[in-house]
C-alpha positions in Angstrom: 66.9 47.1 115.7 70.4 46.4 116.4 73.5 48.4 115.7 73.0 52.0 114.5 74.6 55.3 114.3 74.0 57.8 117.4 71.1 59.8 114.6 69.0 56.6 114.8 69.1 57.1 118.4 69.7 60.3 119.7 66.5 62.1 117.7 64.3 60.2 118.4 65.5 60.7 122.1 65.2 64.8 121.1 61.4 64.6 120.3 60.6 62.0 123.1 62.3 64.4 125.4 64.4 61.1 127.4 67.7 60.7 128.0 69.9 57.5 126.7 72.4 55.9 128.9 76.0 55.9 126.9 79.0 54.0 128.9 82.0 52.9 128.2 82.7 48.8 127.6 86.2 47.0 129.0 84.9 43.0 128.2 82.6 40.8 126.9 80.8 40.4 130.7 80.3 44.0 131.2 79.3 44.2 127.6 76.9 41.9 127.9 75.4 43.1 131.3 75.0 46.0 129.9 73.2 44.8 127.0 70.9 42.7 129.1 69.9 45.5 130.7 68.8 47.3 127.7 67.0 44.1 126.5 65.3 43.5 129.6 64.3 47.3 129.7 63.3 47.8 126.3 65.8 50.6 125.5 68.7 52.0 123.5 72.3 52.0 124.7 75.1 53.4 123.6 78.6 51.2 124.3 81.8 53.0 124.5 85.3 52.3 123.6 86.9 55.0 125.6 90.7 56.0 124.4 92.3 57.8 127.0 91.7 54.7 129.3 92.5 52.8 126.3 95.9 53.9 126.0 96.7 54.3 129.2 95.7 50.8 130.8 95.0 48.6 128.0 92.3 47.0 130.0 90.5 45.9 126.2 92.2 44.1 122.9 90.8 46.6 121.1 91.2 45.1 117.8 90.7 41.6 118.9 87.5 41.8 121.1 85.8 44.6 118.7 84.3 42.1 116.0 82.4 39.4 118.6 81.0 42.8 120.0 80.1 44.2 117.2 78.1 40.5 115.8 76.5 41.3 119.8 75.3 44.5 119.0 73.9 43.8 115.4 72.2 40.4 117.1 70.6 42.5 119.6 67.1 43.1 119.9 67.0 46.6 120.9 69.0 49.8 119.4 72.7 49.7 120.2 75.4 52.3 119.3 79.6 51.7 119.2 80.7 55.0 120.1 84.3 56.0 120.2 84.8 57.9 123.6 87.7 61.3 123.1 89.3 60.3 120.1 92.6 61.6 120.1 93.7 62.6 116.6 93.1 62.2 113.0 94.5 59.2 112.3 93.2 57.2 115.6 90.2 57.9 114.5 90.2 56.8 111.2 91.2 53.3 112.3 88.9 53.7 114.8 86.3 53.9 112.2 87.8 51.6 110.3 87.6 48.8 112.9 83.5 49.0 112.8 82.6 51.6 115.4 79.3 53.3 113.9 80.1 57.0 115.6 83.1 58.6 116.8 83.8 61.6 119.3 86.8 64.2 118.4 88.3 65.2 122.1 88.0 69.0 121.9 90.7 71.9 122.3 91.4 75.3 123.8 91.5 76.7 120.8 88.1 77.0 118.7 89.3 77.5 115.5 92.0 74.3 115.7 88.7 72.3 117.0 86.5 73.1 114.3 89.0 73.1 111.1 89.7 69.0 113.4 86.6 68.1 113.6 85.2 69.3 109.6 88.0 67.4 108.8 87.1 63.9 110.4 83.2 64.8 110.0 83.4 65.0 106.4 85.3 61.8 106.2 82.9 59.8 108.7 79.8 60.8 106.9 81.1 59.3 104.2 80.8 55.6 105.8 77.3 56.4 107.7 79.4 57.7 110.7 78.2 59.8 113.2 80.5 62.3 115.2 80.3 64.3 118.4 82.1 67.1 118.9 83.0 69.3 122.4 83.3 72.8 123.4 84.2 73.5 126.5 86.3 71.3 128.7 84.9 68.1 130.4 87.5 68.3 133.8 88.6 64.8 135.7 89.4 61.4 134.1 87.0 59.0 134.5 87.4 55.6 136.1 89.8 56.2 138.5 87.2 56.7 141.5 89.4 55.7 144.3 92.3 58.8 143.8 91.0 61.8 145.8 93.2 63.9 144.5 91.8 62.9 140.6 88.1 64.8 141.8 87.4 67.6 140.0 87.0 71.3 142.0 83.9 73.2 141.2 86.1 76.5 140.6 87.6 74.3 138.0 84.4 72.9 136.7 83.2 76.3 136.2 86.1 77.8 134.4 85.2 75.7 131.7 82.3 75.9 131.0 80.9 75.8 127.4 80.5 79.1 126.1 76.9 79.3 124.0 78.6 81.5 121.1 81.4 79.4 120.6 79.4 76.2 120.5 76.7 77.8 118.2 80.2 78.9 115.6 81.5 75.0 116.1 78.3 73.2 115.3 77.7 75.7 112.5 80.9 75.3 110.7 81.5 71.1 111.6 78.6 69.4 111.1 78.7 67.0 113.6 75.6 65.7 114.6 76.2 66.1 118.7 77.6 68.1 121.4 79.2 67.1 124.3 78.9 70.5 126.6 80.2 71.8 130.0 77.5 72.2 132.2 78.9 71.5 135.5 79.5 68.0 135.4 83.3 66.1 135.4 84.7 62.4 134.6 85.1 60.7 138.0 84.3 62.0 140.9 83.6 65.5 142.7 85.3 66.8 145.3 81.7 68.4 146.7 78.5 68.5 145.2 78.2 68.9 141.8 75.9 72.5 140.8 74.9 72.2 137.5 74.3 75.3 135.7 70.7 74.7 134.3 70.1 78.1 132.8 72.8 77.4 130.4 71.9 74.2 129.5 68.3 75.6 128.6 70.2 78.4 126.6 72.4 75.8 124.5 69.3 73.9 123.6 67.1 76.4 122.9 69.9 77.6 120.3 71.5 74.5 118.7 70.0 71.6 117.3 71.9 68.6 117.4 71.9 66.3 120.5 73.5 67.8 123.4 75.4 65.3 125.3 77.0 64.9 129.0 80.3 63.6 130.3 80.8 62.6 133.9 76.9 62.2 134.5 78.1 59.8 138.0 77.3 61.0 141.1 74.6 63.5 140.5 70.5 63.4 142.0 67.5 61.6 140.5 66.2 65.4 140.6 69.0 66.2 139.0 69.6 64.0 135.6 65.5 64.9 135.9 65.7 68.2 134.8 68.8 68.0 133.2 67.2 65.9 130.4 63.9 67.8 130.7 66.0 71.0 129.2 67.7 69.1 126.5 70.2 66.4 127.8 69.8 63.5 125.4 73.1 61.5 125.8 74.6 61.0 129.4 77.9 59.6 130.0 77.5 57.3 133.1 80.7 55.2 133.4 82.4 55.7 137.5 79.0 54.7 138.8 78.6 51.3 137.1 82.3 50.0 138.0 82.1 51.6 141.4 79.1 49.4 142.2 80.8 46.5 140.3 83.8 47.0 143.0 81.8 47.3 146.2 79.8 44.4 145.0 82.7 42.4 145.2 83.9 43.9 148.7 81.0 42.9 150.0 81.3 39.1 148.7 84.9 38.6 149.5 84.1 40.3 153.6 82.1 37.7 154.3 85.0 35.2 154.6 83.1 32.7 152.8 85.3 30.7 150.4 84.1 32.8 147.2 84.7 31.5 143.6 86.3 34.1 140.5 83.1 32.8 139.1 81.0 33.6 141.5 82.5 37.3 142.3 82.4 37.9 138.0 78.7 36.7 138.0 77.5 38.9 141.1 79.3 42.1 140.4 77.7 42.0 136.9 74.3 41.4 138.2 75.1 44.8 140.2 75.7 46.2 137.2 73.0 45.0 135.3 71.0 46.4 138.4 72.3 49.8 138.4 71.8 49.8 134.4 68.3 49.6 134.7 67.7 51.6 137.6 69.6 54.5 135.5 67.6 54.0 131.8 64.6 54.1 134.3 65.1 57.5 135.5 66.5 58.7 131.9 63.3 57.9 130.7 64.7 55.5 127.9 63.0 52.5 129.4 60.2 51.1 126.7 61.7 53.7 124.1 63.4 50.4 121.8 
């Protein structure tokens, strides 16, 4: 199928009752681990550019790398989304969309009514090019990608305090028209300080009232049983980002221990086959695997 818009995807994921694996994309090697995976498994993906980590590292030419990617994407032979992770504003968006992305996410606010009047705004306009958005109420806590900083792991008591609020997400959906919602359930970017407890009843609650997608940020570090029944009350999009470069990075420990003279090459090529590993292991207990 190639690239498509997160509708082409996430539906079909609604009726099939599976989750798709969505992370976010630094270079053409994890790109294209990534994408092996999803070949090799028979199943959608969803590649992110994420902003916040954008901006702050520059770890990806953005506007240089996005084209080859894209040509990727449209060449592959399974479903494949370019999703714009917490856009910032109105007019990073716009380029974002712009630049090729098929689907964009609008970081949400505090304050409902400054969400919704942002996120009409940039819906409207993105619908216009065959764009699909996804919006957010309630606030996802951490920043992803910076496993190694203890002090960077979300608290529960913080997790909790924002949780998404059912009446406030019906009112945002209702008045947007987005076509996805990222919601609090428990989970956080990064790492947790202590076991992540997922509020279930609320997730059963949001899907049972609202009927676009409901999507997941910070889905690393939870249990099979977990992401199980998360997606089995109405989970269709799951975040999964810390995970994959984590196992990248011990991949790579492990290599350079040995003492062995060890090659860039070598250590580029291995740590992406742990990633391509983990990748499959994940869309197989989504449920996505076979569903291209």
């Amino acid at each position: 199928m190639g690239l498509c818009n997160l509708n082409q995807v996430l539906h079909k994921a609604q009726k099939g009752k599976y989750g798709v694996l969505a992370t976010v994309l630094f270079n053409f090697d994890f790109t294209e681990a990534v994408l092996n995976a999803a070949e090799e498994r028979r199943s959608p993906v969803i590649l992110m550019i994420s902003e916040p980590l954008q901006r702050k590292y520059s770890y990806f030419n953005f506007k240089r790398l996005i084209w080859p990617i894209r040509n990727m994407a449209e060449e592959s032979s399974v479903p494949v989304v370019l999703h714009l992770d917490h856009g910032q504003n109105y007019k990073s968006i716009i380029e974002y969309i712009d630049s090729g992305l098929t689907s964009v996410m609008i970081s949400g606010s505090g304050d409902l009514g400054k969400n919704i009047n942002k996120a009409k705004e940039i819906t409207e306009i993105a619908h216009k090019y065959g764009v699909t958005v996804e919006g957010e109420v309630g606030a996802i806590e951490g920043e992803g990608g910076l496993e190694g900083k203890t002090e960077l792991k979300s608290k529960q008591e913080d997790i909790e305090k924002s949780y998404t609020k059912l009446e406030e997400a019906k009112k945002f959906v209702k008045n947007t028209g987005v076509d996805s919602l990222a919601v609090s359930i428990g989970t956080s970017h990064g790492f947790f300080k202590s076991k992540p407890k997922i509020n279930f009843t609320l997730i059963s609650e949001l899907a049972r009232e609202i009927e676009v997608p409901l999507v997941i940020h910070g889905a690393t570090g939870l249990s099979v049983n977990d992401y199980k029944e998360i997606i089995k009350r109405g989970i269709v999009k799951l975040n999964y980002y810390t995970g994959l470069i984590t196992e990248a990075t011990e991949e790579i420990k492990r290599l350079v221990n040995t003492r062995d003279y060890i090659s860039f090459t070598r250590l580029n090529h291995e740590s992406m086959q742990a990633v391509n590993k983990k990748v499959k292991w994940l869309m197989d207990i989504f449920g996505c695997t076979g569903k291209a």
